[in-house]
C-alpha positions in Angstrom: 216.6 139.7 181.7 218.4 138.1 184.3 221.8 139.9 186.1 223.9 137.2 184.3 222.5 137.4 180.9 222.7 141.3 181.1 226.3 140.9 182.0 227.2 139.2 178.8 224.8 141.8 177.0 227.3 144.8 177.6 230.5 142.3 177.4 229.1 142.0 174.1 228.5 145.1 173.7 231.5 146.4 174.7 233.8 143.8 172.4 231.4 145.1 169.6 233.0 148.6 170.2 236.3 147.7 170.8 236.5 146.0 167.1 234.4 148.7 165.3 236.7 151.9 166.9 240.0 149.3 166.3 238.2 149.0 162.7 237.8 152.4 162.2 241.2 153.5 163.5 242.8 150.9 160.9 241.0 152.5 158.3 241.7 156.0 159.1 245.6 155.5 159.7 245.8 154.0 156.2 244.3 156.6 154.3 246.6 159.7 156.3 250.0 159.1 153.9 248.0 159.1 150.6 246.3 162.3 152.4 249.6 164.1 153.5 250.8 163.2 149.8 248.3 165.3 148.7 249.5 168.4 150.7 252.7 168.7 148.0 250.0 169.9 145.0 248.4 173.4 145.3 244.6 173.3 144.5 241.9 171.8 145.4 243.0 168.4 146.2 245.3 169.9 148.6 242.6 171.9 151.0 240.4 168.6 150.6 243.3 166.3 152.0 244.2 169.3 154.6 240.5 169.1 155.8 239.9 165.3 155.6 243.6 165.8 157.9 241.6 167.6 160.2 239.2 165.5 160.8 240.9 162.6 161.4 243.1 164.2 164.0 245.5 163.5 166.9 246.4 160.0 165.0 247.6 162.3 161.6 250.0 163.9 163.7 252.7 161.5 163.6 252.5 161.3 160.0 252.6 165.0 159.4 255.6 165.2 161.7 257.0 162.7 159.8 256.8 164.3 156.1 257.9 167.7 157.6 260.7 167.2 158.6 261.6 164.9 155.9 261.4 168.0 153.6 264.5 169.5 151.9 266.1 171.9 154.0 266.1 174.5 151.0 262.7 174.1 150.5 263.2 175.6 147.2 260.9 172.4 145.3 257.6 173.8 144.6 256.2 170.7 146.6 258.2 171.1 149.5 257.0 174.8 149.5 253.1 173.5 149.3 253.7 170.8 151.8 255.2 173.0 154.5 252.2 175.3 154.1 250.3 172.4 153.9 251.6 170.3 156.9 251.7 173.7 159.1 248.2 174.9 158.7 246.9 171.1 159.3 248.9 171.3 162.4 247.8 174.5 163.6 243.9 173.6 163.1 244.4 170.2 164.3 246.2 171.8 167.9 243.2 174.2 168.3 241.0 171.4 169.2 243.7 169.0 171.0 246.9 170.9 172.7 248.3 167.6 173.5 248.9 167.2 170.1 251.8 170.5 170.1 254.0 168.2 171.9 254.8 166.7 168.5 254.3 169.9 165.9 255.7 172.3 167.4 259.5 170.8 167.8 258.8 169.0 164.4 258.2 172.7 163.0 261.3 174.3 165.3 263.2 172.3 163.6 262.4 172.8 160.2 263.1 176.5 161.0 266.4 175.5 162.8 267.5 174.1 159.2 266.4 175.8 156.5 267.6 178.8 155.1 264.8 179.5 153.1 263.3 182.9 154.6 259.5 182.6 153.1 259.7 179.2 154.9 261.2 180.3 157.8 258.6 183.3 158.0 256.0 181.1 157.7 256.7 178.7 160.5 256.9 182.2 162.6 253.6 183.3 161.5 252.0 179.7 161.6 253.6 179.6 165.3 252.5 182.8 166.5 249.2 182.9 164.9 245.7 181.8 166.8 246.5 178.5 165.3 249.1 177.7 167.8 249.6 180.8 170.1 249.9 181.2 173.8 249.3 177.0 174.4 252.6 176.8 172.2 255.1 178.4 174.2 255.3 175.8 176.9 256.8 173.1 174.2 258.2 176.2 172.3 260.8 177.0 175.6 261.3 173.3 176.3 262.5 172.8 172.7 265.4 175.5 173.1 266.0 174.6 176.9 266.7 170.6 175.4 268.7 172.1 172.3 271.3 174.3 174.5 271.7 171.2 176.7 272.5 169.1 173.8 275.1 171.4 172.7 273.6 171.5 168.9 276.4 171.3 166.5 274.6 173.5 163.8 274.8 177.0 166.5 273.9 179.4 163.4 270.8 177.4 163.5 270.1 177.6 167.2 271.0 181.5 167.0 268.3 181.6 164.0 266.0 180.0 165.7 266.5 181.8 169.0 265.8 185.0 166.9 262.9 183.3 165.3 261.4 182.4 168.8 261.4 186.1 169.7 259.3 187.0 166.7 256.8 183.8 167.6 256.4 185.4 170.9 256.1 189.3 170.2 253.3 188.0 167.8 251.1 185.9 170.5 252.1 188.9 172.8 250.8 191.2 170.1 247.1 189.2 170.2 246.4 190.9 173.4 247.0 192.3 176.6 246.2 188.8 178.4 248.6 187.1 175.6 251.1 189.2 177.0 250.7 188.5 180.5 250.5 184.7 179.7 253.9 184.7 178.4 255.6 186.8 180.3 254.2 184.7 183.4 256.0 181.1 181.1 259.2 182.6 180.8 259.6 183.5 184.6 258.1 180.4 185.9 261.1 179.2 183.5 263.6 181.5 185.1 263.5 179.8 188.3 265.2 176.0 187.7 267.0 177.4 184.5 270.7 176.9 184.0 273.2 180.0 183.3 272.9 179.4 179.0 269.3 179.1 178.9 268.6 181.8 181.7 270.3 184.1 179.6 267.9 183.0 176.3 264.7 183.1 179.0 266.0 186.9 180.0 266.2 187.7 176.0 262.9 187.3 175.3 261.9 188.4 178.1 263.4 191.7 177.2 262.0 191.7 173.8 258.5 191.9 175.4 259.3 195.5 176.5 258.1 196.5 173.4 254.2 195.2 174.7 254.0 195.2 178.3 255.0 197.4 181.4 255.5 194.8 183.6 258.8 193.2 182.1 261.2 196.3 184.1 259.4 195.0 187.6 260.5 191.1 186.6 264.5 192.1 185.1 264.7 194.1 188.5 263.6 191.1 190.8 265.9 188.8 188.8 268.7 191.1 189.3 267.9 191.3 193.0 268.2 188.0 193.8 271.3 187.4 191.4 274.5 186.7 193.2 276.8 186.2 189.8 278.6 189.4 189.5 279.0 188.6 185.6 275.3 187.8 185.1 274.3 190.8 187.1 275.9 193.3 184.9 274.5 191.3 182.0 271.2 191.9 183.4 271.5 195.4 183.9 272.4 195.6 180.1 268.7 194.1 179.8 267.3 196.1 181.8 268.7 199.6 180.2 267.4 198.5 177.1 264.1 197.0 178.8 263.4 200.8 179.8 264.1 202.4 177.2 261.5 200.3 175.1 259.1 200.3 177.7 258.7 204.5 177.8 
């Protein structure tokens, strides 16, 4: 075979590729709503759609994102209730195998939490968040989600304050998985610390402080902050922090 003739061989080949994968993404992005659909009925139906979810991947994503936060805030249908179970746990098992896919489920589920009042939902999105599902690889997107809500200014703050306290359960749980968990989190929050303005500084130093209850090494961090802070205000609301940082920490 000639070096032409093998040229057009793999052009072929290649265009034969490009129109079987295009073929096979067509298919697969019209069968993901019927599938998501499915996540709203308990049963078996539900864990095959969840699974078949799975597999297709990064390209459900959008779709799930979609249906979750188009759930009632109350979550009080039966459906919704599946379908948030549903659409979180597809989440979770799809972002085990592709982080890049928690830049989309993770604020889609933050904000579910910010707006329902329903507390088994709410305590599910906390335990779906902090679990091995999502975990540590989460908290990146978890902290840019409240850093871009304070800026906004949201207009729903009982929300944000929920939230906030929710985040601080998310992150005591991943802390919780291990020593190393810990660490990791602890080292996200400071690297944080350093461009953050005065509001979300404060929220950074919070959970920060929560973490007393799991490592040692968040006294050392409150006392470098307060070191290098030249706000008189923020220095005694630092030293507040830091009281109760040692106390927990004994």
């Amino acid at each position: 075979m000639n070096g032409k003739m093998k040229n057009i061989c793999i052009s072929g080949l290649l265009a034969l590729s490009l129109v079987v994968s295009t073929f096979c993404y067509s298919q697969q992005t019209e069968e993901i709503d019927p599938l998501v659909s499915q996540l709203r009925i308990r049963g078996e139906e539900s864990a095959k759609a969840a699974l078949a979810l799975v597999k297709i991947g990064a390209p459900a994503v959008p779709a799930l994102c979609k249906a979750l936060e188009n759930l009632d805030p109350s979550i009080s249908d039966e459906g919704d209730a599946a379908a948030l179970f549903g659409i979180a746990t597809t989440l979770g098992k799809i972002g085990e195998t592709d982080y890049e896919t928690m830049k989309e489920s993770v604020p889609s589920l933050l904000r579910v939490l910010q707006k329902t009042h329903n507390r088994k939902a709410r305590a599910l999105i906390v335990s779906i968040l902090s679990s091995p599902f999502f975990g540590r690889p989460a908290v990146p997107y978890i902290m840019a989600f409240l850093k871009s809500e304070e800026e906004r200014k949201p207009s729903d703050n009982q929300g944000f304050q929920r939230t906030q306290q929710a985040v601080s359960f998310i992150l005591i749980g991943i802390a919780e998985e291990s020593p190393e968990n810990a660490q990791a989190v602890l080292d996200d929050l400071s690297g944080e610390l350093k461009t953050a303005k005065r509001l979300f500084k404060e929220t950074l130093l919070v959970q920060i402080t929560n973490l007393a209850y799991r490592s040692k090494n968040v006294v050392p961090i409150l006392e470098q902050v307060l070191q290098s802070e030249t706000d008189p205000d923020m220095q005694e609301y630092i030293k507040g922090l830091l009281k109760f940082a040692r106390e927990k920490s004994r």
